[in-house]
N, C-alpha and C positions, 0 to 999 in steps of 0.2 A: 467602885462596886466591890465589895468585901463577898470573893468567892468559896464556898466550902470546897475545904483543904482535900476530900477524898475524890473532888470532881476533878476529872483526867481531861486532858486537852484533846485526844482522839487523833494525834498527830503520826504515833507507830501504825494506825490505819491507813491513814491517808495515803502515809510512805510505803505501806504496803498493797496499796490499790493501784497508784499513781504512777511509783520509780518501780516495783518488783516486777506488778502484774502488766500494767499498763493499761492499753485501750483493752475497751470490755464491750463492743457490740454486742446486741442480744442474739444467744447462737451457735457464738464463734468460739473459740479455745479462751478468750481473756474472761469471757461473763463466767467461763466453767469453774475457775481458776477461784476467782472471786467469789464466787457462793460456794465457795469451801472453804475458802479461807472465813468467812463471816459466817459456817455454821460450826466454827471449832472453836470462835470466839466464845457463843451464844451457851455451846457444849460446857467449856471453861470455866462458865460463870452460873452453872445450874439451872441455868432457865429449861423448860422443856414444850416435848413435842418439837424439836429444832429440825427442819427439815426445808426441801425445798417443793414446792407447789408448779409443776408443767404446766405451761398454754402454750398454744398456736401463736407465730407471728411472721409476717413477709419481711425480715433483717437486710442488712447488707454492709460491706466491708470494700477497702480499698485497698489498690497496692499502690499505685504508680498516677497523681497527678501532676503534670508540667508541661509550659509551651515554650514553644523555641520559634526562635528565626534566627537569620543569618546577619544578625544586626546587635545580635546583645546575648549576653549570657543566660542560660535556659533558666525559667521562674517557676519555682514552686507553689502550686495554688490548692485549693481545696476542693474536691467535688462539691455540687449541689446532691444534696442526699438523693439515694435511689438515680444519681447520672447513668447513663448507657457506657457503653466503653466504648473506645474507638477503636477501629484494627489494630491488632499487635503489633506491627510498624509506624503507631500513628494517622495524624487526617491531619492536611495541608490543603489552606486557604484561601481567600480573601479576607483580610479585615475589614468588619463593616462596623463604623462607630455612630453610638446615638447617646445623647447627652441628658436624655431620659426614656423612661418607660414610655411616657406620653408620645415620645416621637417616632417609635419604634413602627415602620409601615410594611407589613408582610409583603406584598407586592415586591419590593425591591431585596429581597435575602436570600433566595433560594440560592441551594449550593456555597452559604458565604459562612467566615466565621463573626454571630453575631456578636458586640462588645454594647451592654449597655449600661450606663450610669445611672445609680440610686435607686435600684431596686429592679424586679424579673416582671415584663409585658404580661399583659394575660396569655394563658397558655392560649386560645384559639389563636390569636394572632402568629406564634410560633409555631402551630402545626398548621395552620394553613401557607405561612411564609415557608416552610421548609427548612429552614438554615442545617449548615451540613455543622455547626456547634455553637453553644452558646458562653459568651463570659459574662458574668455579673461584675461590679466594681463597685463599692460603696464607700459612707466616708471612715469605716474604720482601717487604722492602717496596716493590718495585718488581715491577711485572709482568713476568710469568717465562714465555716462551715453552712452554711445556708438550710433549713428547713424545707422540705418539700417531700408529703407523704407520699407511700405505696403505690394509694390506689389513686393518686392524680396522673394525669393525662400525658404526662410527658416522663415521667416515671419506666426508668429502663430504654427510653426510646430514643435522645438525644442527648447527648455529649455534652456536660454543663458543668460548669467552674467557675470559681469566686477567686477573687486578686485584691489584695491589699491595696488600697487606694495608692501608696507611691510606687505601687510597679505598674498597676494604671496609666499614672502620668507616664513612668516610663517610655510604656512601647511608644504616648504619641509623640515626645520629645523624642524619640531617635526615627520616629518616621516609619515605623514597621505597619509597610501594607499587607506583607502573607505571613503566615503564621500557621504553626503543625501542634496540635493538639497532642496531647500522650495521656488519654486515663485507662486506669483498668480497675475494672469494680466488678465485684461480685455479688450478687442480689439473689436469696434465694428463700425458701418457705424453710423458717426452724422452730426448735424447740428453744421458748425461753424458760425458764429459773427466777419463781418470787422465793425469796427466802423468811421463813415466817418461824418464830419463838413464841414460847409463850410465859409470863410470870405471874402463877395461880395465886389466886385467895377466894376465900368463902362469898359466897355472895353470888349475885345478878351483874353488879356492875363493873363495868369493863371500861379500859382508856386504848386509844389507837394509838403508837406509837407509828410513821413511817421517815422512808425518804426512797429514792432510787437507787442504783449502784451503776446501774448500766450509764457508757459514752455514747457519745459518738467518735467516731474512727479517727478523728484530728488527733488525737495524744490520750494522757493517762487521766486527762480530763480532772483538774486537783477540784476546783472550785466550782466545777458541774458534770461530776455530783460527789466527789472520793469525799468533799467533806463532808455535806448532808447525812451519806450513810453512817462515816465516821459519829457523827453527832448523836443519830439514832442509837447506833448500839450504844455508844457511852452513857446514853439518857439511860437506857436500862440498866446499866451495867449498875449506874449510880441508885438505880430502883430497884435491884436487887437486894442491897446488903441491910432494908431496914423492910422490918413486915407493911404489906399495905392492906385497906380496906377495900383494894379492887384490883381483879387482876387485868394485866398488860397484857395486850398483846403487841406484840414487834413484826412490821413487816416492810420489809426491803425488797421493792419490787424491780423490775426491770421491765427495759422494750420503753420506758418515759419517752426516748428522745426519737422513736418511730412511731407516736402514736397513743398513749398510754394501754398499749395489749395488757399490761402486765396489774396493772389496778382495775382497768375494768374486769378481769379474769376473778379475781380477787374480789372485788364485790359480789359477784355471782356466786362465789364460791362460799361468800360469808356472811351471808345477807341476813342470816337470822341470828349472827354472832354479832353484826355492826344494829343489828336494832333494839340490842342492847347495849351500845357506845356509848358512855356519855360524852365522848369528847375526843378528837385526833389531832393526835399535835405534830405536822410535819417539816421535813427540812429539805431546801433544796437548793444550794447556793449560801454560802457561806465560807469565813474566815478572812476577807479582802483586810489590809493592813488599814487600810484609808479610807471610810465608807461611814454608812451609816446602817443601823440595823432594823430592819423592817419585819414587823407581827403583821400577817394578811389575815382577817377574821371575817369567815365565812357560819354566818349563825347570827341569832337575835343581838340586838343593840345592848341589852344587858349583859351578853358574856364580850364586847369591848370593854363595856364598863369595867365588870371582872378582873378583865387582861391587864387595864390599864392601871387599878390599884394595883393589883401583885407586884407590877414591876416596877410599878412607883416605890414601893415599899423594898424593895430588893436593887435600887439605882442601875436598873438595867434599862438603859437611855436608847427605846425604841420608838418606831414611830409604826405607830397605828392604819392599817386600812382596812376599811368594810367595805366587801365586797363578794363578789363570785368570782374566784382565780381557776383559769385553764388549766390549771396542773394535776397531778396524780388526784388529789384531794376531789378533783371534781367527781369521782367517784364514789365517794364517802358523800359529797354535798349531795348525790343525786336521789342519796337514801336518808336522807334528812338528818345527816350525822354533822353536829358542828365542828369547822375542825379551827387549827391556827397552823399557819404555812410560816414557818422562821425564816428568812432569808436574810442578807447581807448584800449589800451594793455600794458601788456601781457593776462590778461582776465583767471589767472592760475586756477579758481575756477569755470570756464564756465560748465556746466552739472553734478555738483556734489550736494552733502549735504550742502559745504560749500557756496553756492554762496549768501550771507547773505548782509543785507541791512548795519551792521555796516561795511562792506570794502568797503562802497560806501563812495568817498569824495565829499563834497558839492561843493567846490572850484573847482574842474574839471568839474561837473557838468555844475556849472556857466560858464566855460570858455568855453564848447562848446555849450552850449545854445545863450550865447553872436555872439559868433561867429557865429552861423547859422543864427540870428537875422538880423545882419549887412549885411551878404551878400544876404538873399532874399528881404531889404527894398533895398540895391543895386542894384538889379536885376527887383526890380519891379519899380524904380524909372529909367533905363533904359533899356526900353525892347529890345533894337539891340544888348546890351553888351554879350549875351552868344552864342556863336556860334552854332547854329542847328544841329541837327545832332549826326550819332556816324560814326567815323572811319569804315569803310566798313569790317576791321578784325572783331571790339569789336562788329557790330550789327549781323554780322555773327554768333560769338559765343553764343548770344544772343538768337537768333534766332533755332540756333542749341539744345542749352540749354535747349529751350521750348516747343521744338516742339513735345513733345509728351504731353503736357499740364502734370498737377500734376498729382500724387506728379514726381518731378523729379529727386526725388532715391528710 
């Protein structure tokens, strides 16, 4: 794939999202940090109207997870998003182990600490068993920051942690029956930060440019999301230096990984801006050395068609899906705007310790930056070429998906 030579790798972002700033919950001192640093780029490079857009969102941050016993060296694990914290001297137990969700019987937990393998019981089961904390264990072997929104039922109220499958096997090869919990979280109602640019031309028609910025609290988060946003801005930065027939807008939203607050806000915000979008081109997970690169296309079967000349034509070796994808974008799909989600996988480091800015490759980087470049100066150099619309199934979903506004888990 022969990339043009002015396309940047977006790697000084990265490194400055990742190693400078760090974790960026939405909120907290790192999101602040970060949507300053991305509206000085945006300042830098002339685009305007460069600013950041306020919403509501219930956040939360961590200091302190790990368990101990008297049997093996204390293990670092990862809250379940929105965990309770335990007393400031910890919560010491019983271990109570099940080898799946399925077996998991409220009846027998109260007061214990629950450990279950390959995934979290329905909550009823947990608030009627009581358990005085719960561990997750899965087959990834690092612990894996776990998903679990705001306004679910066990949110703030029980003490919940994920463990790397080999510290799993661990506790039961050395036989650890008690075990003493240590988290401490903080959960609380903030202000998040979309950061949004704008690059005018004459005209009605508009192109979406996004990605996220915001983490979750495991690390500086390289590959979900520093490089996404990295990618976004470079995509403009690259759509800056030649005139186009339709202006950009840029927006880097936050609060993705609680919920999507920060796009749904944004739609509301912009509803009569995106209904004249011809097209959203987003990024969310990218740059893996050893992957394959994936275009999700939410919109009529002709703008695959579209997608898949262009990058035929430019040897940018993606693979295709049509569909309706859970992401920021579903906001954009819910106002009938079609978009393309760039991603990059397998993505094995996504919500952990490790998700570090050395597994990021510049060369992939570049090649899906390229690529988003070509098809929105495509797109804006023919504004009839993307077919309107979405599929009556995928804006249903969309629509479905939204409709109780954020967060929506």
């Amino acid at each position: 794939m022969e990339i043009e030579a002015a396309i940047q790798d977006g790697m000084d972002h990265v490194h400055m999202l990742v190693d400078t700033i760090g974790k960026r919950p939405t909120g907290f001192a790192g999101e602040r940090r970060a949507a300053q640093y991305l509206c000085e780029q945006l300042q830098r490079w002339g685009l305007v109207d460069v600013g950041t857009e306020p919403f509501a969102a219930r956040s939360w941050d961590f200091e302190v997870c790990r368990l101990e016993s008297g049997t093996m060296e204390p293990i670092e694990g990862l809250p379940v998003e929105f965990s309770a914290s335990t007393p400031p001297g910890g919560l010491e137990a019983e271990l109570l182990v099940y080898e799946s969700p399925d077996h998991v019987r409220s009846g027998e937990m109260a007061g214990k600490i629950v450990l279950v393998y390959g995934g979290m019981p329905a909550d009823e089961v947990l608030l009627e068993g009581k358990p005085a904390g719960f561990i997750q264990v899965t087959d990834n072997r690092r612990a894996h920051q776990f998903i679990y929104g705001p306004k679910r039922p066990l949110a703030g109220k029980l003490p919940m942690l994920t463990l790397g499958h080999d510290d799993g096997v661990e506790l039961l090869k050395r036989g650890v029956e008690r075990l003493s919990l240590h988290i401490q979280t903080t959960i609380q109602d903030v202000e998040g930060l979309n950061v949004v640019a704008t690059l005018p031309a004459a005209g009605e028609h508009r192109i979406n440019i996004s990605s996220h910025y915001d983490s979750v609290p495991a690390s500086g988060a390289a590959a979900d999301n520093a490089t996404g946003a990295a990618c976004a801005l470079e995509v403009v930065h690259a759509l800056s230096r030649r005139p186009l027939q339709a202006t950009v807008d840029l927006v880097v939203f936050s609060a993705e990984e609680i919920g999507l607050y920060g796009s749904a806000a944004y739609a509301t915000a912009h509803a009569e801006q995106l209904a004249r979008t011809t097209l959203g081109i987003y990024f969310d997970g990218q740059g893996d050395f050893l992957g394959r690169h994936n275009i999700h296309v939410a919109g009529q079967g002709g703008l695959v068609d579209l997608v898949r000349t262009l990058v035929g034509a430019m040897d940018y070796r993606a693979h295709l899906n049509h569909g309706f994808a859970g992401v920021d974008t579903a906001c954009l799909s819910a106002l009938g705007v079609p978009t393309l989600w760039f991603q990059r996988g397998p993505q094995l480091t996504w919500h952990t310790r490790a998700d570090v800015s050395a597994d990021v490759s510049p060369r992939a980087m570049r090649e899906s930056i390229h690529a988003a470049v070509q098809i929105a100066r495509h797109v804006a150099a023919h504004p009839g070429c993307v077919p309107q619309g979405l599929p009556d199934d995928q804006l249903q979903q969309a629509r479905d998906y939204m409709a109780g506004g954020a967060p929506v888990w």
